[in-house]
N, C-alpha and C positions, 0 to 999 in steps of 0.2 A: 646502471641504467641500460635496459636493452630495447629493442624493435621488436622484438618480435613476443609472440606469447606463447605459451606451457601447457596446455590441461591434458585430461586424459578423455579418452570418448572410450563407454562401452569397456573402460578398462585397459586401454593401450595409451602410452604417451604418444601425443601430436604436438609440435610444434612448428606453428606457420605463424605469412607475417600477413596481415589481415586490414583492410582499409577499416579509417575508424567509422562509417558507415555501416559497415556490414552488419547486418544481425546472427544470431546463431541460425535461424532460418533461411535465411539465403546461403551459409560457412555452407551447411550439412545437404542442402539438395544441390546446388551449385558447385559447389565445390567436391565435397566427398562423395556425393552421390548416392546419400542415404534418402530415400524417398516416402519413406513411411511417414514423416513427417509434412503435414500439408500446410497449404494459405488460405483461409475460409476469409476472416473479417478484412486482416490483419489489421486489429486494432488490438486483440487482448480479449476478445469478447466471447469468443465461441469454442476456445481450447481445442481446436484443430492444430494447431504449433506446439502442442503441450512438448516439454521436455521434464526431465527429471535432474536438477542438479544436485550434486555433493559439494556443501565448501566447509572447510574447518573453521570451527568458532569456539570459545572457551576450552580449547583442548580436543575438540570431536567435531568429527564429520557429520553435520546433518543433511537432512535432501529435504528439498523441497520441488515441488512444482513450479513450473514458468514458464511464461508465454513466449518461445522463441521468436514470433512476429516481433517481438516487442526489447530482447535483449541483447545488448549490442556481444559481437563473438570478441569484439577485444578484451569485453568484462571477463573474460574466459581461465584467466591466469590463476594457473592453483587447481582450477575445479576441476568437478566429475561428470561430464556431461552421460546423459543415461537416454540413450533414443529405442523407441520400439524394435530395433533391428537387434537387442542388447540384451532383451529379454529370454527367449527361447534359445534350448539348448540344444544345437543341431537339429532336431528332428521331434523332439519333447519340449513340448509347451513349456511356460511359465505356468503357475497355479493361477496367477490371476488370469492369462489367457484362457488356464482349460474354464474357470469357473464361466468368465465370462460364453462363452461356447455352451457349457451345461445350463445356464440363465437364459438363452439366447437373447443374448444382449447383444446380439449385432444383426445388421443386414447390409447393408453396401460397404461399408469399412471405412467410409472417408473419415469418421468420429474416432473407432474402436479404437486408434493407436495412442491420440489424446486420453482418451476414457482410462485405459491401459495402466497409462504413466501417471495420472492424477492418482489412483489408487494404490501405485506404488509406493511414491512419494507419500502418501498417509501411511500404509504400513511400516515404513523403514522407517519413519519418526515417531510412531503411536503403534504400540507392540498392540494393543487392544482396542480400538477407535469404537467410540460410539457411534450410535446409529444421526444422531447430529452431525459428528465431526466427518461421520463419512458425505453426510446431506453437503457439508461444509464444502470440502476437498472435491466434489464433484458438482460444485453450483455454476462453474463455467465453463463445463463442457455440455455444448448443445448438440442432439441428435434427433435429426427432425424424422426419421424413417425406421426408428426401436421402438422406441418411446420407453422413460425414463422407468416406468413400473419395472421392468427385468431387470436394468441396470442398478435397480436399487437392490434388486436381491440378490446379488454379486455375494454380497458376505457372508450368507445363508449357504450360498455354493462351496467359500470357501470351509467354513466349517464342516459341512458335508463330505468335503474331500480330505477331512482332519490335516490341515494346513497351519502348521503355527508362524511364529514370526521368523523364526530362523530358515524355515521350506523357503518364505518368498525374498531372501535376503539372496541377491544373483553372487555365483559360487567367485566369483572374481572380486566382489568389496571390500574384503577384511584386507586382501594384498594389496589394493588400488590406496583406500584408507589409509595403510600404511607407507606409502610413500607420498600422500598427502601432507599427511602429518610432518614430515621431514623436509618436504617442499622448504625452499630456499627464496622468499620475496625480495624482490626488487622492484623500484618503481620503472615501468613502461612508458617511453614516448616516440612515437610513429608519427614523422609528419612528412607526405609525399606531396606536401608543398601547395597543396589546395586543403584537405583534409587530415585540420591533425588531431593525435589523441596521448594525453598524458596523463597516465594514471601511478600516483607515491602512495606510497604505505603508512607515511606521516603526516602531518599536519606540518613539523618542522621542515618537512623533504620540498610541500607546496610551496610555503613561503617564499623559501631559497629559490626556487623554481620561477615563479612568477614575479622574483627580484631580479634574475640573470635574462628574465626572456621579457623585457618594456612593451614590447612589439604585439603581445597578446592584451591587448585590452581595447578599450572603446568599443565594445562592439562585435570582438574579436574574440571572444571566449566564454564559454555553457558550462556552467556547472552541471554535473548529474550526480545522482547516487543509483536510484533504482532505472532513472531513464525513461519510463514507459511514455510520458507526454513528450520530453526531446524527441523520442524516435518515431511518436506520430507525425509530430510537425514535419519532420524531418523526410520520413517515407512519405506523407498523405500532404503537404500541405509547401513542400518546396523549403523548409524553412534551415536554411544548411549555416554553419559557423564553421570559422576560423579552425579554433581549439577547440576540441572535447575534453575537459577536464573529469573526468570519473573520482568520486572519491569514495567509493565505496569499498576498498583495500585498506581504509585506513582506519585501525585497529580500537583505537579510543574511540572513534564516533561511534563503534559500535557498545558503547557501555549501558548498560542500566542500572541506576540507583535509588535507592527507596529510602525514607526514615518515615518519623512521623509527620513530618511538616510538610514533607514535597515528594514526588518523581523528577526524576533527572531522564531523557529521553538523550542520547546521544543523537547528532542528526542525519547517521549512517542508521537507526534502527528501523527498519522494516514494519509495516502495517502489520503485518502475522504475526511476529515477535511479542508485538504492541499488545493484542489482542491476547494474550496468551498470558504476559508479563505482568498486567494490571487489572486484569479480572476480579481479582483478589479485592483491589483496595481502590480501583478505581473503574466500578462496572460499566459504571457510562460511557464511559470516553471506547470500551471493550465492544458496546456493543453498537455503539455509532458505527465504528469501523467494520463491524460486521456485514449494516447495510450497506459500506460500497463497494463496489465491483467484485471479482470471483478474487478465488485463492491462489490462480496462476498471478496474478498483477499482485494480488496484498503480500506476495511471497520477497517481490522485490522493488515495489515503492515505499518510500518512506514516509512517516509525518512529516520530517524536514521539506521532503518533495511537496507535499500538498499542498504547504504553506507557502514554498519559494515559487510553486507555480503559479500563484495570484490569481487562482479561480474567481470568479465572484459567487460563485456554488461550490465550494473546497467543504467536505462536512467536516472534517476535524476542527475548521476554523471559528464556528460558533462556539463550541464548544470549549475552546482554549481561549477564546475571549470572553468568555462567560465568566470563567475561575479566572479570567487574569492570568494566563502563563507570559513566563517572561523568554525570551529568545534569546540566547546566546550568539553572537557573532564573531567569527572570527577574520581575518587577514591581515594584508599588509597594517595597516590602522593598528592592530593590535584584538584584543578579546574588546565586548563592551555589550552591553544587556540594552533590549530594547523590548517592551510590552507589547506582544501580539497585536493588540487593541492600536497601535500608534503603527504597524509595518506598513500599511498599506497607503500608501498617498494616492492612489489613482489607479483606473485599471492596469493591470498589469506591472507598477508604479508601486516599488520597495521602496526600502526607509535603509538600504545598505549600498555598496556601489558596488560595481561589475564582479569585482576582484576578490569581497565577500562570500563568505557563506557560513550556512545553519550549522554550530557547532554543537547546540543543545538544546532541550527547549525543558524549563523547570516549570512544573505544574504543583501548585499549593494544593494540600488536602487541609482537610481537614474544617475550613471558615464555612461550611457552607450543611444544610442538612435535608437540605432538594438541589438534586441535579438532572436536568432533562435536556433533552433532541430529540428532534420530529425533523422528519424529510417530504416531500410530497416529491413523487415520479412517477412517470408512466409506469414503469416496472416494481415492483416490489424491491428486488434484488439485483444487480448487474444494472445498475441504472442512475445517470446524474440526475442530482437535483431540480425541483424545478425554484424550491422554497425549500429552505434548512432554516431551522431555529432552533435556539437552545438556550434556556435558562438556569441560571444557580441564587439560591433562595436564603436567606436564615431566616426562620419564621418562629416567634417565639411568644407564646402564649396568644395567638391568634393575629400577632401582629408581625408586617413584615419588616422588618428592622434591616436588613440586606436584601437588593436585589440588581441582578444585571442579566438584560437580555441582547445575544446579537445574533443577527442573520442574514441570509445567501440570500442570492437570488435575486435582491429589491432593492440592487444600487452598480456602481461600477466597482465598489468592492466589497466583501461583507463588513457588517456594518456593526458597530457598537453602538446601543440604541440607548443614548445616554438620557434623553427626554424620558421615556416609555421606562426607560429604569429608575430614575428619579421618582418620575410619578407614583410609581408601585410603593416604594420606600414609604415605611410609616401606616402606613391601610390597612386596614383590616386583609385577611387573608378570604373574600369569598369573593364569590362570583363575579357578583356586579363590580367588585373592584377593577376588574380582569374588561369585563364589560366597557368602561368607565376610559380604559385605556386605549380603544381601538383606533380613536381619532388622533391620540399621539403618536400611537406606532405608525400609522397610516402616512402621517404628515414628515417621520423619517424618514423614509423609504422614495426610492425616486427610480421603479423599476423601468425598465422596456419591453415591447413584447417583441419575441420572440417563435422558433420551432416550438420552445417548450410551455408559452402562456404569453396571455397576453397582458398590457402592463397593469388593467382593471383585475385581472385575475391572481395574480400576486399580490397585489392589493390586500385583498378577500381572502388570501389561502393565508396570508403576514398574521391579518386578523385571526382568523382561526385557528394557525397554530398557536397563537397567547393564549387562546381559550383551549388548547389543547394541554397545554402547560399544565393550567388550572387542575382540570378535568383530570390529569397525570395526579399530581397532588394529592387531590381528594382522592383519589381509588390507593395510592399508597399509605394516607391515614388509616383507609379504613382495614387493608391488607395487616395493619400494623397494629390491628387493635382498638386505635384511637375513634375519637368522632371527627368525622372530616370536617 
């Protein structure tokens, strides 16, 4: 166990000892005096922070994008941090620089360095990106003085300057990679006695941990993996702890497993992972996650995170209480499963104790032959909830024989809407059934109003999205051949 942390910046090892506060945004202009990197939201919102990390996962180094506002610099150990100063070769661009230049895709700068590193982080993971997956990788950087038309033809430049995968791969990563890969893990704990931070590589290494130190609990220690909400509270909202427990180093929670009956989510997997992993076999839940926030934040929050942070607008949560996923818990107590649909006792208010946490979360396929979510927001994209809803269906010769609906927004948690699901059970599968419903779901629901609505208004949108459900249904009948 050491104090201090490892990674490499730009391709050089650094090692410092770091307050577990600090972000990599404050480490690199503060400290190192890398400036290209800016502060725009500091929420995650606008990819002025953007960085580029490398960390090794099934044998290979991948990079991704992430919101330095947003990641703590202790998470640091191992990786490869990649900043716009990292890019260019003495005097000769990066391709993505020059293209960006040939597009004129820039004017003031304060964006380009974020815009920069999101496009890199796409090429060094996607030798070929679609014109989606670049839409993707480029949905949270905001530049209010380009405008986004040039920036979208970045790839059009790169082809033009006959640029493959291996031109934009910087001449220092194959050697960097390789001393990655060698990296030697140990778990970290830094505690300067006001702010501490402890991050194991095990699950075995936490237990012992949280068995020799009594003194971290009541109140007295955060779980994180990806971080992004601890470190708003955190920076924007005063909300400081004991311990910082990181577990995002530790190597099982990052597993995925498939058959036919279930996914297994580790509770270290990452929203982008998610998205990518289950596309395949489980599109819905792929493209829920797609509507929330940019690809700097989906790169390093988790499902786990969504859940343990007890939103009452979490989207992945309708959705995994719709099918029923079951959650895996682990700590002191021991392993023990508990139904999504039962975690939530209260705002804010789990169904595990402090010293807990998300070990897995098993998702059933297969029982069901409609699966829907619907969001309403101010924004399309990069934006919370104001109403989430999600239904899962068996519908079988016109009758609905399974059904469960549950949703954000319209309580102090989301809610399993056991009335309004009952109801539907047995009924015909049209319209008016859906109709028929409104005053049940309505009579569940006990929302407040709000920035985002007011509590008649979620009311009205609760309704809606049932009928949006429906409306979902029928337009997949009829894509499918059938009569709706």
């Amino acid at each position: 166990m050491k104090n201090t942390i490892s990674f490499f910046l730009n391709g050089t090892l650094k090692e410092i000892q770091v307050n577990a506060e600090t972000t990599v945004l404050e480490l690199l202009r503060n400290s190192l005096e890398l400036n290209g990197i800016k502060e725009g939201c500091g929420e995650g919102d606008c990819g002025a922070c953007t960085v580029v990390i490398g960390e090794v996962r099934d044998g290979k180094v991948h990079y991704k994008s992430a919101a330095g506002c947003l990641y703590l610099a202790a998470k640091l150990e191992g990786k490869h941090v990649i900043t716009i100063e990292g890019l260019a070769e003495k005097e000769k661009l990066h391709p993505i620089q020059e293209a960006i230049l040939k597009a004129h895709a820039t004017q003031c700068g304060f964006c380009t360095p974020g815009v920069s590193l999101s496009i890199l982080a796409l090429y060094l993971e996607r030798k070929n990106p679609t014109k989606e997956e670049f839409r993707r990788y480029l949905e949270g950087n905001l530049c209010r003085c380009t405008g986004y038309v040039s920036i979208r033809k970045v790839p059009e430049y790169l082809k033009e300057l006959m640029v493959c995968s291996e031109d934009i791969r910087l001449k220092y990563l194959s050697e960097t990679e390789e001393k990655q890969m060698n990296f030697i893990q140990e778990d970290i704990y830094a505690d300067d006695g006001i702010h501490g931070f402890y991050s194991p590589v095990s699950e075995a290494n936490l237990l012992e941990f949280l068995q020799n130190h009594p003194e971290f609990t009541e109140g007295n220690i955060r779980f994180l993996n990806g971080g992004s909400d601890v470190v708003v509270g955190i920076k924007k909202h005063g909300q400081h702890y004991r311990l910082l427990v990181d577990l995002s180093r530790i190597e099982t929670l990052h597993k995925i497993s498939v058959n036919k009956k279930s996914i297994t989510l580790g509770g270290g997997v990452s929203l982008a992972r998610m998205i990518d992993s289950v596309q395949d076999i489980f599109p819905e839940f792929s493209d829920t996650v797609l509507k929330m926030c940019s690809e700097q934040m989906r790169s390093i929050a988790t499902v786990a995170g969504n859940i343990a942070n007890a939103s009452p607008v979490a989207d992945t949560v309708p959705l995994l209480m719709a099918v029923d996923a079951i959650l895996t818990i682990n700590g002191p107590r021991g392993l023990r499963a508990i139904p999504v649909r039962e975690f939530f006792k209260g705002y804010k208010k789990l169904a595990k104790q402090e010293e807990e946490w998300i070990s897995a979360i098993t998702i059933p396929l297969g029982e069901y032959n409609f699966i829907h979510f619907e969001k309403v927001s101010k924004r399309r994209e990069v934006d919370i909830s104001s109403v989430n809803s999600a239904i899962a269906l068996k519908v079988e010769n016109g009758i609905i024989k399974t059904a469960h609906v549950a949703s954000g927004g319209v309580g102090a948690t989301t809610l399993y809407m056991r009335n309004t699901s009952g109801f539907l059970r047995g009924r015909e599968m049209k319209e008016e059934t859906f109709s028929e419903a409104y005053e049940t779901i309505a009579a569940e629901a006990t929302p407040i109003g709000d920035v985002r609505g007011s509590a008649e208004y979620r009311k009205a949108v609760l309704q809606n999205l049932l009928m949006k459900h429906y409306l979902a249904y029928e337009s997949s009948q009829e894509v499918d051949g059938h009569e709706a």
